[in-house]
TISE-644546 format. One record per residue (C-alpha): residue number from 1; residue in three letters; x, y, z. Coordinates in pm, 1 decimal. Layout:
# residues N
NUM_Ala_X_Y_Z .
...
This chain:
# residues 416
1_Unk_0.0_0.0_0.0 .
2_Unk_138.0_350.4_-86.9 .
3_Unk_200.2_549.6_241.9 .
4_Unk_-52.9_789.6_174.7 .
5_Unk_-105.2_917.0_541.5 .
6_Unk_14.8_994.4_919.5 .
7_Unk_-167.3_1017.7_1208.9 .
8_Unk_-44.0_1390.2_1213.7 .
9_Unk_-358.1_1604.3_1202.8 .
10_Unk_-161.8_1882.8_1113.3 .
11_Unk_-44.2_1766.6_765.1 .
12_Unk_-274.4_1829.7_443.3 .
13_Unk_-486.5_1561.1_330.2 .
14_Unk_-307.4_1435.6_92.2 .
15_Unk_-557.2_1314.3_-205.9 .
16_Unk_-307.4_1286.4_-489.3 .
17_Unk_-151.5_993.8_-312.6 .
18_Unk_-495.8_867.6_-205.7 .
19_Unk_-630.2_830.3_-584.5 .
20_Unk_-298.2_643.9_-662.5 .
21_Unk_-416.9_384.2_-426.0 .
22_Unk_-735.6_332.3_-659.5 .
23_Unk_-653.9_177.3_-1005.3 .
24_Unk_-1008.6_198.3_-1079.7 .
25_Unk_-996.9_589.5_-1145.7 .
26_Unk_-738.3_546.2_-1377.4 .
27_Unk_-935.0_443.9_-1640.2 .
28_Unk_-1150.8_647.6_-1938.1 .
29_Unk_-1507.7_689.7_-1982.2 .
30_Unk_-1653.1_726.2_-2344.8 .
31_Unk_-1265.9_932.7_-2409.9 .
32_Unk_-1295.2_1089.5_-2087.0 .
33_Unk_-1118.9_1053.3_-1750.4 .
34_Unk_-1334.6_861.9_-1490.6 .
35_Unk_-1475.6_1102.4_-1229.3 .
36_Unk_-1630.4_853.7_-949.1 .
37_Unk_-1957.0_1010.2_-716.5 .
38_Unk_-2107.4_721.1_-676.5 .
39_Unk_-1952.0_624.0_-354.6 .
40_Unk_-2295.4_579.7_-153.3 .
41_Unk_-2379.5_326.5_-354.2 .
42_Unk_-2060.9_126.7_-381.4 .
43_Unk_-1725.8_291.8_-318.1 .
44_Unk_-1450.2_204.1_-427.6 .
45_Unk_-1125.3_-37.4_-330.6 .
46_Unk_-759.8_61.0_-246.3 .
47_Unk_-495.9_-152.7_-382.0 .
48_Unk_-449.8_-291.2_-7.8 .
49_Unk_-802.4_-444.3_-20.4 .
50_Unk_-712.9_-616.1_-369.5 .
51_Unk_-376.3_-737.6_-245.3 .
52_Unk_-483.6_-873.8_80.6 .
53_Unk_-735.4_-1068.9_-177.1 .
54_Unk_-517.7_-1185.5_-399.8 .
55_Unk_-280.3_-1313.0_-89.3 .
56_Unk_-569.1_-1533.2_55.8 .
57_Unk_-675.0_-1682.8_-282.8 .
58_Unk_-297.7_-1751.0_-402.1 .
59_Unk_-135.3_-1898.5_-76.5 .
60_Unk_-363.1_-1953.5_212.7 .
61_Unk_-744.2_-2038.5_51.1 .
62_Unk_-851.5_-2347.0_285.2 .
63_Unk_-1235.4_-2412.6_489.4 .
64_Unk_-1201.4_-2209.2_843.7 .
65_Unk_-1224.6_-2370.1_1157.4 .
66_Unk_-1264.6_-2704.9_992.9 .
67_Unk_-891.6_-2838.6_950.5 .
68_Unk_-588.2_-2897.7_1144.8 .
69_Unk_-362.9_-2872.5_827.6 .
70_Unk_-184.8_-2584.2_761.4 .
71_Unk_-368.0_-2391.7_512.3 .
72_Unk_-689.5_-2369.4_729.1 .
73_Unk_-503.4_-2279.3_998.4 .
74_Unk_-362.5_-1957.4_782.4 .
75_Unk_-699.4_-1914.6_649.2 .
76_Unk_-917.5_-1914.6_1035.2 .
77_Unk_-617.6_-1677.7_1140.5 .
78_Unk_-685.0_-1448.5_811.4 .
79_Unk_-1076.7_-1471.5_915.3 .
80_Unk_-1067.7_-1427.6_1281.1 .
81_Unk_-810.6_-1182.9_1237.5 .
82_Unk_-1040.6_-953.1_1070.4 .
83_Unk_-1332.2_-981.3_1309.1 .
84_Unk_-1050.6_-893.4_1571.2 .
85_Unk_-963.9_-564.8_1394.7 .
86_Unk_-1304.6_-463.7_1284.4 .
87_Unk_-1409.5_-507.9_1677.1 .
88_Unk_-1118.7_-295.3_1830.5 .
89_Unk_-1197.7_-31.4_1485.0 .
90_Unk_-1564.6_15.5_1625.7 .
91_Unk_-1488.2_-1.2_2019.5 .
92_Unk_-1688.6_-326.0_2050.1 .
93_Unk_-1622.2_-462.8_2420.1 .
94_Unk_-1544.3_-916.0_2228.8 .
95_Unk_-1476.2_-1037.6_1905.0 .
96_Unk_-1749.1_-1190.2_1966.0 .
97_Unk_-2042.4_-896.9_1904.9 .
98_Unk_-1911.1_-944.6_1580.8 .
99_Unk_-2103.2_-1119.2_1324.2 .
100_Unk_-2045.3_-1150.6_973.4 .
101_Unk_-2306.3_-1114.9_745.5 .
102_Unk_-2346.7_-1070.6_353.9 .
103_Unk_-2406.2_-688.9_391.1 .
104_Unk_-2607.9_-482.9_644.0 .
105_Unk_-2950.7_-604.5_479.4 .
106_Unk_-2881.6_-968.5_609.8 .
107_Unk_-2764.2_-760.2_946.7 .
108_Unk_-3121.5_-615.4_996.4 .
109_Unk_-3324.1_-910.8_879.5 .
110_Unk_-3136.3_-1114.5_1121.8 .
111_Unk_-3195.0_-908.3_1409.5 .
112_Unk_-3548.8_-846.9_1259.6 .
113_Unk_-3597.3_-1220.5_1244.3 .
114_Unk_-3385.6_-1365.7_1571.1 .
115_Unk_-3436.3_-1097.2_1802.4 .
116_Unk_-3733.7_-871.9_1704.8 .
117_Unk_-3999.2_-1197.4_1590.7 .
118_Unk_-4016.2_-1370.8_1906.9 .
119_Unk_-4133.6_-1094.6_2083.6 .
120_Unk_-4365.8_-987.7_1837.8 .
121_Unk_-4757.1_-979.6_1915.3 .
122_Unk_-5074.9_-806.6_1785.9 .
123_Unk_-5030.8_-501.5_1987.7 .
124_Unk_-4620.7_-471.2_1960.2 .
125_Unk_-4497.1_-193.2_1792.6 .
126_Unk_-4147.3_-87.8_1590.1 .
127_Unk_-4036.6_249.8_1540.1 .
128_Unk_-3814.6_335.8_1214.2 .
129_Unk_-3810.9_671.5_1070.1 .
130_Unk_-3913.1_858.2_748.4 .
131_Unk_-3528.2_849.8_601.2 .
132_Unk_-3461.1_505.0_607.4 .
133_Unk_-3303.4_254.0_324.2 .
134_Unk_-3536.6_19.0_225.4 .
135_Unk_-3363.3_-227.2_369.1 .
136_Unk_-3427.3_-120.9_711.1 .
137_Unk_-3807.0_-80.6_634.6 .
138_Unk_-3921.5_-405.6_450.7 .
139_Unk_-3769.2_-616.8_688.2 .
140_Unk_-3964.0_-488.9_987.9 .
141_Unk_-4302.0_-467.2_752.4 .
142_Unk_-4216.1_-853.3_682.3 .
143_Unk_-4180.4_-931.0_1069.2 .
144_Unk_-4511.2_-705.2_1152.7 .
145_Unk_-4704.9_-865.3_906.0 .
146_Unk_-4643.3_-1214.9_1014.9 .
147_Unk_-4675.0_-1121.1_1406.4 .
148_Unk_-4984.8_-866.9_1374.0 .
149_Unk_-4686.5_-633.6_1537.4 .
150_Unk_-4755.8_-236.0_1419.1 .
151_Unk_-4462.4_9.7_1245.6 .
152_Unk_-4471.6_422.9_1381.9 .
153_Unk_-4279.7_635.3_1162.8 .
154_Unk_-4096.8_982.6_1305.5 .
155_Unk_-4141.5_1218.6_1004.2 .
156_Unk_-3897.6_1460.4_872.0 .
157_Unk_-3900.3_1823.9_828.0 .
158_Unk_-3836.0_2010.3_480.6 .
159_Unk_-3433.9_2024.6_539.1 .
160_Unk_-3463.2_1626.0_529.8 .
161_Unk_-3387.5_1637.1_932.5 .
162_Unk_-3601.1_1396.1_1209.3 .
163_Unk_-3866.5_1544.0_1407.6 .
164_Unk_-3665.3_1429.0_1677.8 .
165_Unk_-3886.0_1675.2_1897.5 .
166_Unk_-4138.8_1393.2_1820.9 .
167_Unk_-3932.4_1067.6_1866.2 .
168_Unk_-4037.5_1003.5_2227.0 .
169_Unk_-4408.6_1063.3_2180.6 .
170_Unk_-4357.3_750.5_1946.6 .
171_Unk_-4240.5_549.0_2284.6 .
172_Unk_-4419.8_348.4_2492.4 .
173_Unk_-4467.6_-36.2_2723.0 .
174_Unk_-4575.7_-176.9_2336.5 .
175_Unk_-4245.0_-46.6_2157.6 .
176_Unk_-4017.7_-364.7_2098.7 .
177_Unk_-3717.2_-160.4_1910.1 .
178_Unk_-3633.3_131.2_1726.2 .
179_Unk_-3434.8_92.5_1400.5 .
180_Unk_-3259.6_363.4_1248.8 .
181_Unk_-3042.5_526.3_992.9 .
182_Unk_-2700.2_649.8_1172.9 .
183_Unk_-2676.6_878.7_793.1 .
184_Unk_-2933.8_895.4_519.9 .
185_Unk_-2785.5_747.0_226.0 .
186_Unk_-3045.8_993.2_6.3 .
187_Unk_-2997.1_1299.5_159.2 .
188_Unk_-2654.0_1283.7_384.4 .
189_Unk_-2885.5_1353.7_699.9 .
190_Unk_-2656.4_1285.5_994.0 .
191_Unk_-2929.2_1186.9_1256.5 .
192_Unk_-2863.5_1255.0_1620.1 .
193_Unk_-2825.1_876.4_1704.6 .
194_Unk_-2674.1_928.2_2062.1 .
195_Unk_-3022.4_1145.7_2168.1 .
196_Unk_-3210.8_865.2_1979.5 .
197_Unk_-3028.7_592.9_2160.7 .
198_Unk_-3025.7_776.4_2523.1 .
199_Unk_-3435.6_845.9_2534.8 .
200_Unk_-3553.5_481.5_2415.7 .
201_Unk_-3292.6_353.7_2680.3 .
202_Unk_-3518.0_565.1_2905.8 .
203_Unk_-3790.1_390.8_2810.9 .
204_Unk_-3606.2_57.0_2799.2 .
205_Unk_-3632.5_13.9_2412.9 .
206_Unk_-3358.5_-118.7_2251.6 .
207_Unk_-3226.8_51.6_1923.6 .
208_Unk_-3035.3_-65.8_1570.1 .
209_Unk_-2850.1_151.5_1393.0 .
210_Unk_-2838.2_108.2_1035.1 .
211_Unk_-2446.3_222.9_1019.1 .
212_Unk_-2387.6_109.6_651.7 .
213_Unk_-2356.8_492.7_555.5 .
214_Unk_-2179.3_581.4_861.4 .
215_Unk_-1842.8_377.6_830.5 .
216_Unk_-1677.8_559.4_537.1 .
217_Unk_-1759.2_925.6_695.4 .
218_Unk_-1699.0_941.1_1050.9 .
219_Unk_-1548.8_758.4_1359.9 .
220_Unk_-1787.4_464.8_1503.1 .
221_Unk_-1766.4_359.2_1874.0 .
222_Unk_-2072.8_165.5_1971.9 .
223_Unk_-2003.0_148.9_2332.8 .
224_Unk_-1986.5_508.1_2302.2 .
225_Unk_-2320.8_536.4_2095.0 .
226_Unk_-2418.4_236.7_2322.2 .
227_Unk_-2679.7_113.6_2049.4 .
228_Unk_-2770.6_-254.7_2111.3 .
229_Unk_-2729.6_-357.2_1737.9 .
230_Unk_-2491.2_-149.1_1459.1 .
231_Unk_-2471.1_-267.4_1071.1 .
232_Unk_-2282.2_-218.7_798.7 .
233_Unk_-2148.1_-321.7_500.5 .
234_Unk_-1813.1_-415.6_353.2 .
235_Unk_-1909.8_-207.2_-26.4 .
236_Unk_-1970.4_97.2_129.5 .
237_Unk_-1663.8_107.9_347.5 .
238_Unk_-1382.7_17.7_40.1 .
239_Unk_-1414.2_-337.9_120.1 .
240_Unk_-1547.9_-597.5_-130.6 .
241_Unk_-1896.4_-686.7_-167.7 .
242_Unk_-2096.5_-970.3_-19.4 .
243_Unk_-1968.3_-904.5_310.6 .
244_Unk_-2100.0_-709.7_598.2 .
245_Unk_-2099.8_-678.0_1033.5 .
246_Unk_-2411.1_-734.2_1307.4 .
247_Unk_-2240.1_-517.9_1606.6 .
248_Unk_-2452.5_-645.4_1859.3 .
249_Unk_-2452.5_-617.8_2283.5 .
250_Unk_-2347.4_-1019.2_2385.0 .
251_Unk_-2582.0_-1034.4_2614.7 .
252_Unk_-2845.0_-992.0_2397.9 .
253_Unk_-2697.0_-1215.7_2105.0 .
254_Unk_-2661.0_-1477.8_2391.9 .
255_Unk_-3045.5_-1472.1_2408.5 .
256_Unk_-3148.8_-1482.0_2094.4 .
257_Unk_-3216.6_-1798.1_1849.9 .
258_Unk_-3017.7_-1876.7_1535.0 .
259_Unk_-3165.7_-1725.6_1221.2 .
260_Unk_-2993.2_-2005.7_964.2 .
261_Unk_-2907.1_-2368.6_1041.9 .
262_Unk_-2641.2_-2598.7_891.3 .
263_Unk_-2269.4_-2648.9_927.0 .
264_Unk_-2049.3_-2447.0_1134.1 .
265_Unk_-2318.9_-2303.2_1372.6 .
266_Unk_-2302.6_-2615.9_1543.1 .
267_Unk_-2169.4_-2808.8_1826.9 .
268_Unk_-2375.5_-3152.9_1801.8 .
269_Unk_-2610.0_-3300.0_1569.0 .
270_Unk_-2837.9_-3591.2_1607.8 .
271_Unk_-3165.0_-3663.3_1445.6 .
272_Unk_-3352.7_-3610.2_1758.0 .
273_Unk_-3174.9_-3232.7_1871.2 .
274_Unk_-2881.4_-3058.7_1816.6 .
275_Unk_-2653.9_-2777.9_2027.2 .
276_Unk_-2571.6_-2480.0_1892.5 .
277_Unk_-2208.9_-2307.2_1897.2 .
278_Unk_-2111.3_-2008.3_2074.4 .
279_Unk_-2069.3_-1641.9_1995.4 .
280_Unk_-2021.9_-1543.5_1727.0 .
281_Unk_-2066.0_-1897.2_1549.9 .
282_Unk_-2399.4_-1924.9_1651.7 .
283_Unk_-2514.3_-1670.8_1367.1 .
284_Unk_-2260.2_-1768.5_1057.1 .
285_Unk_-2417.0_-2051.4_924.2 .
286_Unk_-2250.4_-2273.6_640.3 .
287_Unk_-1858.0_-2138.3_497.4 .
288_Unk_-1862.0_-1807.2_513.5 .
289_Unk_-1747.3_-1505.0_314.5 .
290_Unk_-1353.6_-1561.6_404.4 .
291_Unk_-1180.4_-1410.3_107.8 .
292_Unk_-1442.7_-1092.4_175.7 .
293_Unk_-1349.9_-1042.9_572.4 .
294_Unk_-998.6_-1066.1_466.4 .
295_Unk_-1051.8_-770.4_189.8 .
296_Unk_-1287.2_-549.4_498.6 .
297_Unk_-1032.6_-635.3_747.1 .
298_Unk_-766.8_-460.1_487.7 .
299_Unk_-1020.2_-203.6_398.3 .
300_Unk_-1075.7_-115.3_810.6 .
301_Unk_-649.3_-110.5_818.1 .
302_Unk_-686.3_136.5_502.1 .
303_Unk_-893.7_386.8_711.6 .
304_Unk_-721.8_360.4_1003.0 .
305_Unk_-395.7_464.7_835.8 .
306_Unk_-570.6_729.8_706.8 .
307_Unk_-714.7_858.7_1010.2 .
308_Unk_-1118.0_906.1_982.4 .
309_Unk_-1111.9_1258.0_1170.8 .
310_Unk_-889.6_1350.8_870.6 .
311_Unk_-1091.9_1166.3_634.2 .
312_Unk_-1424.2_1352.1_761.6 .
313_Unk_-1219.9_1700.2_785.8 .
314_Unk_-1135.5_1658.5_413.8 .
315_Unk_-1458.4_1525.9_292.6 .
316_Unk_-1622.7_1821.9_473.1 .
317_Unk_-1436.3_2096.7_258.5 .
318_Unk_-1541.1_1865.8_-74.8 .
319_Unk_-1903.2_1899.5_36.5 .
320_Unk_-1890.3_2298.6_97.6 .
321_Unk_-1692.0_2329.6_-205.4 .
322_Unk_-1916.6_2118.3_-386.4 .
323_Unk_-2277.5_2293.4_-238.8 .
324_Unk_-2124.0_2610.5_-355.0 .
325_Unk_-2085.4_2504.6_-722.2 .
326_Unk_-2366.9_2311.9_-764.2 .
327_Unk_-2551.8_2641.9_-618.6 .
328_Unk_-2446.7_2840.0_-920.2 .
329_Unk_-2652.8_2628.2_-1186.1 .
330_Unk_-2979.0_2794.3_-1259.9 .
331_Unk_-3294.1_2553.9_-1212.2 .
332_Unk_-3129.0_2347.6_-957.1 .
333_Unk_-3311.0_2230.9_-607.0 .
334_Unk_-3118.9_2059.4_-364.2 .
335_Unk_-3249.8_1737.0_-215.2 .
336_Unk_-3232.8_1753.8_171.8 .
337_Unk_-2999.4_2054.0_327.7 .
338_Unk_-2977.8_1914.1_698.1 .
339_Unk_-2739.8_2167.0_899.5 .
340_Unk_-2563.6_1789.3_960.8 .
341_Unk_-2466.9_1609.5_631.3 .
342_Unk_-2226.6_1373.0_511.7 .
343_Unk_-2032.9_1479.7_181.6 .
344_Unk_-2396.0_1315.4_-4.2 .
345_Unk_-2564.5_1621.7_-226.1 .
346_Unk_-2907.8_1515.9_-375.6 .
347_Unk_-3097.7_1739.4_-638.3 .
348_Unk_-3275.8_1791.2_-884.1 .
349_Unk_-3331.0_2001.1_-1230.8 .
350_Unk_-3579.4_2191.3_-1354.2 .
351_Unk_-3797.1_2046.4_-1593.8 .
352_Unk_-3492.7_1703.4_-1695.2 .
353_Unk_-3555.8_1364.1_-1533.7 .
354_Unk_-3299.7_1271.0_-1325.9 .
355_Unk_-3248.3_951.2_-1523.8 .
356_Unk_-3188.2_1216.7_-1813.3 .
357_Unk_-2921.1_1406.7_-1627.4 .
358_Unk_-2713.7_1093.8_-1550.2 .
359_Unk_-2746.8_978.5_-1891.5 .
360_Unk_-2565.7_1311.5_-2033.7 .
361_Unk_-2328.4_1288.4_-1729.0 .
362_Unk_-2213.5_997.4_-1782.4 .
363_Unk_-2124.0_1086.3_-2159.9 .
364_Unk_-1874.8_1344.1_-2008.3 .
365_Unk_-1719.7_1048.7_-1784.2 .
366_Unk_-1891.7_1123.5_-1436.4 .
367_Unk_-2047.5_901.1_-1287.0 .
368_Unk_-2333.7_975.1_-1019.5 .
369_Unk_-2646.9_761.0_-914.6 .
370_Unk_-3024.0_864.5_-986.5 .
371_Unk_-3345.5_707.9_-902.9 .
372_Unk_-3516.7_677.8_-560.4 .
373_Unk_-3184.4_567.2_-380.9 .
374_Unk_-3413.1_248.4_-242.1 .
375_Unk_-3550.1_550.5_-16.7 .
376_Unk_-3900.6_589.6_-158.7 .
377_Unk_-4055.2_754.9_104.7 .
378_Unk_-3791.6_1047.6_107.1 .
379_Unk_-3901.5_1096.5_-242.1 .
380_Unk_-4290.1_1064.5_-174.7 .
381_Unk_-4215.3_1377.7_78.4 .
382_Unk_-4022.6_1596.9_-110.9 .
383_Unk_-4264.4_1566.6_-378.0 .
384_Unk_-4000.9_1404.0_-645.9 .
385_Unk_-3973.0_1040.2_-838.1 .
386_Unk_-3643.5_1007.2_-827.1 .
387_Unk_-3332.8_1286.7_-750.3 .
388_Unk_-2970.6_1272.1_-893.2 .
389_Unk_-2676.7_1207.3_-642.6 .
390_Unk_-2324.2_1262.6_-601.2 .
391_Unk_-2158.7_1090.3_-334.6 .
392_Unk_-1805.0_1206.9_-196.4 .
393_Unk_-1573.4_980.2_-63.1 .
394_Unk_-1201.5_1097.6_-2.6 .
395_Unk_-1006.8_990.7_-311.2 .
396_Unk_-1227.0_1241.6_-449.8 .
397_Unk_-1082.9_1621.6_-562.0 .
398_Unk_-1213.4_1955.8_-649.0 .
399_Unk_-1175.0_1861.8_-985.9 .
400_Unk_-1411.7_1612.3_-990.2 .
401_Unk_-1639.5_1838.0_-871.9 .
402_Unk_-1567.2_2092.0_-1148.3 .
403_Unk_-1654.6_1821.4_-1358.2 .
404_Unk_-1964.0_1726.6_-1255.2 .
405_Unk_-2065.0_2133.1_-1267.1 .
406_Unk_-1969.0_2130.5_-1641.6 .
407_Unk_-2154.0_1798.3_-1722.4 .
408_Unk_-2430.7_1954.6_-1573.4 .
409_Unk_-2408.7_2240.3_-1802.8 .
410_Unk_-2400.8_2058.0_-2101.8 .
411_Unk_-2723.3_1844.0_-1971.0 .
412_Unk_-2905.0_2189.0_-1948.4 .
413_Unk_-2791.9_2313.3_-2277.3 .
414_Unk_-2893.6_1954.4_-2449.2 .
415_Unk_-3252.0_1983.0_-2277.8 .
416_Unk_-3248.3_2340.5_-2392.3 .
């Protein structure tokens, strides 16, 4: 990995050396360098992600736990060794609060479906919010439909920002848990999780955050936050796909069921019962995603050379820098303008579908998202189908931003 960083605050952020560590951007678009906003959706991954990758498949690939030769013994070191560092990254108190999962969907539905269900009766309730993913919506409509359980939404204001004012009027002896988004992946909404966390405590209601937006933009310490679930996925945080974390308290994983049976989650099988294993083996059914921990536990490294207070200083700057050019473009609405944002800026033009704007933008080589953002109920409220979105992530520069400005220009000119 190039040394790109130092834990000296004081230092400029160096980005030049950052994009180096990213062979991805070095590439063209339709004759045009790449310019990458698409980070929200999928960022990008470092050269020390690929490498660590390439090390596992080419020397030490073997089944984990499962052998006493020597490559499985490399390969459970490679895997354990990951959950280790992703534990002490996020503050959790054992290794074992640490479960993998395919991505922070799988996180939610488990806890949705292991924790949440048995609980569940005709007059329970679950309270999510008006910003959240899909992901951490359909799960709990799935759950409350089966159980006769009820959803309460908090609504939103028209700066995309929680009613918090309202949140604990929401509370009561029915509430089973309160799910919600740490940051809005449409909007960039940084909701004010420890005030969330600290009043359904009151109440004794335990809360998930959804942290999958979180990760890549600002330090997490859940004993800190002291949420009773956190999740998150590998994608979003410059690790590789298919893999993502369940944070959750060990007392409470303790007491709850297994989700998925089969092999590994096991201690004894007969046809009549069997015993289930420990923490955190209880909840990883079948061979897991090893290759994938090893690439987040290089992508968590990656960050922590880099320093996230650094990282969130410097992404900070690209979002003001950005705001203020994208302000200049006549017919342009932004999307959500919480006084607390990640480096996310949603909007819209007048009178050109969004899908129409990242059609021409990707013709000049930039490449944003646009649709609903699998956040359809942000859209219903602002009164918009879909909204175009550039996501910052810190191998981005000012240039890319530039970019995007002048793509935009030619969209407007080509829509007259």
């Amino acid at each position: 990995m190039t040394q790109v960083a130092t834990t000296d605050r004081a230092l400029p952020f160096d980005v030049e050396a950052v994009r180096a560590d990213f062979p991805v951007l070095d590439q063209q678009i339709h004759g045009k360098p790449l310019v990458y906003l698409d980070s929200a959706a999928s960022a990008q991954r470092p050269v020390a992600v690929l490498d660590a990758m390439d090390r596992y498949y080419r020397n030490n690939h073997a089944n984990v736990h499962r052998g006493v030769h020597t490559l499985s013994q490399r390969a459970t070191d490679d895997y354990e060794g990951a959950r280790q560092r992703i534990a002490q990254y996020i503050n959790a108190r054992s290794a074992c609060e640490i479960i993998f999962t395919r991505g922070t969907t799988e996180a939610i539905n488990l806890v949705a479906n292991s924790y949440a269900r048995p609980q569940l009766g005709n007059t329970s309730e679950i309270v999510i919010t008006q910003l959240e993913h899909h992901s951490n919506i359909v799960p709990w409509q799935l759950v409350a439909a089966q159980t006769g359980a009820s959803i309460r939404v908090l609504p939103i204001n028209d700066r995309g920002e929680l009613e918090i004012d309202q949140f604990e009027g929401l509370l009561n002896d029915r509430t089973c848990i309160v799910a919600v988004n740490h940051i809005s992946n449409a909007l960039g909404t940084i909701n004010p999780v420890n005030d969330i966390v600290r009043i359904a405590h009151q109440h004794g209601v335990p809360v998930l955050l959804d942290g999958a937006q979180a990760m890549p933009h600002t330090a997490v310490d859940v004993q800190a936050l002291d949420c009773d679930f956190f999740a998150f996925s590998g994608h979003k945080v410059f690790g590789p796909t298919g893999i993502g974390v369940l944070y959750g308290k060990e007392n409470l994983l303790e007491q709850m069921p297994p989700w998925q049976g089969g092999g590994e989650m096991i201690l004894s099988v007969t046809f009549e019962n069997s015993t289930y294993a420990g923490l955190p083996h209880k909840f990883e059914a079948g061979t897991p995603a090893i290759a994938e921990a090893v690439g987040l536990g290089a992508a968590i490294d990656y960050i922590v050379a880099l320093d996230i207070e650094r990282i969130a200083a410097y992404e900070q700057q690209l979002l003001d820098y950005a705001t203020e050019r994208l302000a200049t473009i006549d017919g342009i609405r932004f999307i959500g303008t919480a006084r607390e944002k990640a480096s996310v800026v949603s909007f819209t033009l007048e009178g050109i579908h969004p899908h129409d704007i990242g059609t021409i933008v990707d013709s000049e080589g930039v490449a944003i998202r646009t649709g609903h953002h699998c956040a359809m109920p942000v859209m219903d409220f602002f009164g918009v189908p879909a909204t175009a979105r550039a996501s910052l992530a810190f191998y981005n520069n000012r240039d890319d931003i530039d970019r995007l400005v002048d793509a935009l220009h030619k969209t407007k000119q080509v829509f007259g």
